[in-house]
C-alpha positions as a Python dict, from the first residue, in 0.01 Angstrom:
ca = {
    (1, 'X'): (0, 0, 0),
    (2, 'X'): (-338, -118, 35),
    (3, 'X'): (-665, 20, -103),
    (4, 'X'): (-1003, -69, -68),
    (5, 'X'): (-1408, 47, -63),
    (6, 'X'): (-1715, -100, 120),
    (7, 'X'): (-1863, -22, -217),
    (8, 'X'): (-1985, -340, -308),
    (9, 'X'): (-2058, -269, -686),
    (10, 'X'): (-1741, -171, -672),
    (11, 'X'): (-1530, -270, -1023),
    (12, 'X'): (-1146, -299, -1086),
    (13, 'X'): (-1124, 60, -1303),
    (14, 'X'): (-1314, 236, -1039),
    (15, 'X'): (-1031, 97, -797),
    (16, 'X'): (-684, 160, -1006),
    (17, 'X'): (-704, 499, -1196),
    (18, 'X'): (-465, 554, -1496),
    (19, 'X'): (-293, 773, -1257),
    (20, 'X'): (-229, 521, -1004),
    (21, 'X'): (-70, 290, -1294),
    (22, 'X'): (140, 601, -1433),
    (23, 'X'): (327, 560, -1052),
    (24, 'X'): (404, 145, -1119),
    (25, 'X'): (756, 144, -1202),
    (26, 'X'): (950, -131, -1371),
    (27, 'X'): (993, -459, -1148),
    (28, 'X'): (670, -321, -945),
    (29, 'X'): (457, -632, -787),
    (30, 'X'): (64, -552, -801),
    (31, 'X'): (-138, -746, -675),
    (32, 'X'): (-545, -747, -736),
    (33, 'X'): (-791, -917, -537),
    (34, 'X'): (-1149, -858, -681),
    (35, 'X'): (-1444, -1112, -699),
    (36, 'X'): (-1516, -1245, -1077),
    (37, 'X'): (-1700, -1000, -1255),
    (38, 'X'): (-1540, -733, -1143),
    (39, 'X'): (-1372, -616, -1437),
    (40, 'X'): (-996, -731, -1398),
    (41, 'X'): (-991, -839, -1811),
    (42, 'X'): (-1192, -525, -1919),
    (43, 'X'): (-902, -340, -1696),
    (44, 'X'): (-653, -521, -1881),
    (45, 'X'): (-785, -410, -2220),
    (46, 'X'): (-864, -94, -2166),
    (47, 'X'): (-619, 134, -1875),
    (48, 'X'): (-343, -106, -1881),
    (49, 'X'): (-390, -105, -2296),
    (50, 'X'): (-442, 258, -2335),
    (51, 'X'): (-105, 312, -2119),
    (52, 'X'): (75, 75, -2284),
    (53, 'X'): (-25, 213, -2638),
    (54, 'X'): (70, 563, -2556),
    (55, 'X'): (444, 448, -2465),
    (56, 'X'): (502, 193, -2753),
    (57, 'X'): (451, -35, -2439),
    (58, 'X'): (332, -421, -2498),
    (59, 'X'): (90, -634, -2262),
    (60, 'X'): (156, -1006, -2204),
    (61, 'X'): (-114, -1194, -2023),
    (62, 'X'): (-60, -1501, -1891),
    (63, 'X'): (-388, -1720, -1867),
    (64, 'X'): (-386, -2113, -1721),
    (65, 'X'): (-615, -2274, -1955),
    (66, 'X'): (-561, -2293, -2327),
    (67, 'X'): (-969, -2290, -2374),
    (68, 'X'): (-959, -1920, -2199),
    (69, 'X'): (-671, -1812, -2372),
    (70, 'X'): (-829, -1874, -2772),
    (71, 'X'): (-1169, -1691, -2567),
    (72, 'X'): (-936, -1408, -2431),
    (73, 'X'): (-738, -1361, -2790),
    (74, 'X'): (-1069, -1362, -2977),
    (75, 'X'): (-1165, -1065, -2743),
    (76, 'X'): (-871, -915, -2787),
    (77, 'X'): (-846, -975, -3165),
    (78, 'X'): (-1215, -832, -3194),
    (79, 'X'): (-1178, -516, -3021),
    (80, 'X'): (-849, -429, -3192),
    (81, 'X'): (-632, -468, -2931),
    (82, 'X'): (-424, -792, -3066),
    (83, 'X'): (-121, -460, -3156),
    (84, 'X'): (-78, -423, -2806),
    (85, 'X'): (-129, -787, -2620),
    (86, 'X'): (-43, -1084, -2628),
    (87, 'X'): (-202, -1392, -2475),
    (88, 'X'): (-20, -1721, -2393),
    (89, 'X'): (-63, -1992, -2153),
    (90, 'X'): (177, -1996, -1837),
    (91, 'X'): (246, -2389, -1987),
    (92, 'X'): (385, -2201, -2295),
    (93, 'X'): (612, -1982, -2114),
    (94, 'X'): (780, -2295, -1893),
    (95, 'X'): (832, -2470, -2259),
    (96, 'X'): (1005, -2148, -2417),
    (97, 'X'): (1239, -2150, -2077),
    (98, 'X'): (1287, -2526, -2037),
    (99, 'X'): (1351, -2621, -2413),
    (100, 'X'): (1552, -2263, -2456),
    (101, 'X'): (1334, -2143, -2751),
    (102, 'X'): (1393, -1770, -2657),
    (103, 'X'): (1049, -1679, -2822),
    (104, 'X'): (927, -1528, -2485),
    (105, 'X'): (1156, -1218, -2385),
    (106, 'X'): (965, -1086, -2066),
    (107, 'X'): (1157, -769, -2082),
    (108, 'X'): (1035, -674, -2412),
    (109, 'X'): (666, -616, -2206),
    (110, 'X'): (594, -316, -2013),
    (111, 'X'): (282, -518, -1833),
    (112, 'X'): (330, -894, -1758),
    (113, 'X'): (-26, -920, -1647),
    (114, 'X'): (-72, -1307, -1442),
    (115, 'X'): (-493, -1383, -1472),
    (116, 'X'): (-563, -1665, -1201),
    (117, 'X'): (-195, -1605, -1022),
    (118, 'X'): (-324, -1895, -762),
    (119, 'X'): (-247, -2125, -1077),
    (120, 'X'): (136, -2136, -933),
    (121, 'X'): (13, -2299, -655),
    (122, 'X'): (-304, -2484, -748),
    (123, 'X'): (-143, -2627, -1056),
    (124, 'X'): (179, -2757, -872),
    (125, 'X'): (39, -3066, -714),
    (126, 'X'): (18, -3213, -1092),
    (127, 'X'): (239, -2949, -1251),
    (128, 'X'): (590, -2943, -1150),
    (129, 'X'): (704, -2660, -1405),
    (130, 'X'): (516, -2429, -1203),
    (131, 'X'): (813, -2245, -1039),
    (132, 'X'): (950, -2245, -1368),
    (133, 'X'): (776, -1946, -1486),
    (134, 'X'): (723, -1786, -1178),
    (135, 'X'): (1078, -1773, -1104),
    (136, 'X'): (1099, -1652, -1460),
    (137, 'X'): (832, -1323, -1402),
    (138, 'X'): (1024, -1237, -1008),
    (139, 'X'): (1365, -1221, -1178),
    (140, 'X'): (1235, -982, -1475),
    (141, 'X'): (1301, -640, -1370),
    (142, 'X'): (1213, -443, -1678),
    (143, 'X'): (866, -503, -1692),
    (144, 'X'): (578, -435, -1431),
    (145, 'X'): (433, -751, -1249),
    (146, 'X'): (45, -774, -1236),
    (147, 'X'): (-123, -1045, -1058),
    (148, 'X'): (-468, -1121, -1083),
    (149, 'X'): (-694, -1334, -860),
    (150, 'X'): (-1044, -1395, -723),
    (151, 'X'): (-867, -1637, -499),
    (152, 'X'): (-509, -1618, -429),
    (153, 'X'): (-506, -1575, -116),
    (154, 'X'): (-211, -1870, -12),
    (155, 'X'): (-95, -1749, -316),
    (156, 'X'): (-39, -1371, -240),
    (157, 'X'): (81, -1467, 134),
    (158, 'X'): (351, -1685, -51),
    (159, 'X'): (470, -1376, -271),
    (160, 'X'): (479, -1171, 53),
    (161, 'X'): (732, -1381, 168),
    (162, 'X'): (898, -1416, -141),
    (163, 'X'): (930, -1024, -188),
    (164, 'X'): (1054, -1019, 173),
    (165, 'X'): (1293, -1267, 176),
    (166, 'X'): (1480, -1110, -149),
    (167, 'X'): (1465, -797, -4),
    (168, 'X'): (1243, -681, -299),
    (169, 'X'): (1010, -367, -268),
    (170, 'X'): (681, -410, -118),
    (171, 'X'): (350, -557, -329),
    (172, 'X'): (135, -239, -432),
    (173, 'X'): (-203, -431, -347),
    (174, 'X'): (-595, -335, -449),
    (175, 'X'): (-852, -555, -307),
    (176, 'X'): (-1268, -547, -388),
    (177, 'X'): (-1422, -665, -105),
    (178, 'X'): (-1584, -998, -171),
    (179, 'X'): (-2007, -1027, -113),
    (180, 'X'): (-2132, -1361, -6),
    (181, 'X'): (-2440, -1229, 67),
    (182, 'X'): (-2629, -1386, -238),
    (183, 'X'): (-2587, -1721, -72),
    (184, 'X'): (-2886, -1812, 161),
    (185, 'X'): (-2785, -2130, 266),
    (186, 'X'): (-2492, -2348, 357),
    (187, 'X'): (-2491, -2749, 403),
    (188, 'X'): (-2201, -2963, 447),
    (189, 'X'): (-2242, -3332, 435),
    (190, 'X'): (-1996, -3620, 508),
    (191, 'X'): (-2100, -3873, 363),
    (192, 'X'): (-2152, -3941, -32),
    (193, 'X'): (-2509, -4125, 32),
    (194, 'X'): (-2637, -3756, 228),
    (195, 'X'): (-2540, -3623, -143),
    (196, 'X'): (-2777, -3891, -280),
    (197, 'X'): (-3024, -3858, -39),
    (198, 'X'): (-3043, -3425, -103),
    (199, 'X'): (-3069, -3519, -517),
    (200, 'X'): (-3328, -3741, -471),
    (201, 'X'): (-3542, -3499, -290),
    (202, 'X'): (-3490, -3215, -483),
    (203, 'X'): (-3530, -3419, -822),
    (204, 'X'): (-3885, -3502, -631),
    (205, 'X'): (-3960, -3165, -503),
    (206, 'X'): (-3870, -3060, -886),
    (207, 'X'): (-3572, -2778, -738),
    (208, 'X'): (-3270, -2664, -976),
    (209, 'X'): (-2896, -2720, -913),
    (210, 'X'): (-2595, -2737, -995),
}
């Protein structure tokens, strides 16, 4: 199932009502495409919450960087919502599986929300425990899968496949139409020196960059 808008203000709530999430059942694959600053964290803490809260439900999000998960739990923590979700790094998960800690039970969550789901991928050239807890999320059946991406594309072909190949039902997808349109100009250079070259004329002409 596939949903989208041309609307390009578009934001994640305006996309997934509380009544589409009320049809996710247990061992459901969503999968959300949306550019940043669209809302998918202020969905997490608020529909997914609310649902969750009404059903004695709990929310684990899974976040790639330990810097965004201390932002992300401060958020949480400040809006009240620490009852409800938890937030751990996808590196903590692999330990609790790997060293046979127990202290993550997946099936004790009715949301297993993945932020930055590309990070299975991106993260494997230097990360080799990758597959560790993704394996870990496809085999959990009791909860509802939600993956989260701005770009996770290779990613979400990947879990097609995957889903396909076990014979699992189909990915319940969303997708916000991405707007490039902000960007007025493209260069590509070859050569490191062209890099130099552009600096040193915009340090002269006095332009901004990043």
């Amino acid at each position: 199932m596939t949903k989208g808008s041309e609307n390009k203000k578009l934001r994640v709530t305006d996309l997934i009502k509380s009544e589409d999430v009320l049809k996710w059942k247990p061992n459901s694959n969503v999968l959300i495409a949306s550019p940043m600053g669209a809302g998918k964290s202020f969905f997490c803490k608020n529909t997914l919450y609310d649902i969750a809260k009404e059903t004695n439900g709990k929310i684990l999000m899974l976040i790639h960087r330990s810097n965004c998960v201390e932002q992300f739990k401060y958020e949480i923590e400040m809006d009240g919502k620490s009852d409800v979700i938890e937030v751990i790094t996808y590196q903590a998960l692999e330990y609790s599986k790997l060293h046979n800690t127990n202290k993550y039970q997946l099936s004790a969550y009715k949301f297993v929300v993945c932020d930055e789901f590309h990070y299975f991928f991106n993260d494997s050239s230097f990360n080799n425990k990758t597959a560790v807890s993704f394996k870990m999320i496809m085999n959990n059946q009791e909860s509802i899968h939600v993956f989260m991406s701005a770009t996770g594309e290779h990613m979400s072909r990947y879990m097609k496949k995957y889903i396909k190949d076990n014979g699992l039902e189909d990915a319940i997808e969303y997708e916000i139409p991405f707007d490039f349109s902000f960007i007025k100009q493209l260069t590509f250079f070859h050569k490191d020196v062209t890099m130099e070259e552009f600096l040193k004329e915009g340090i002269e002409k006095g332009d901004k960059g990043i």
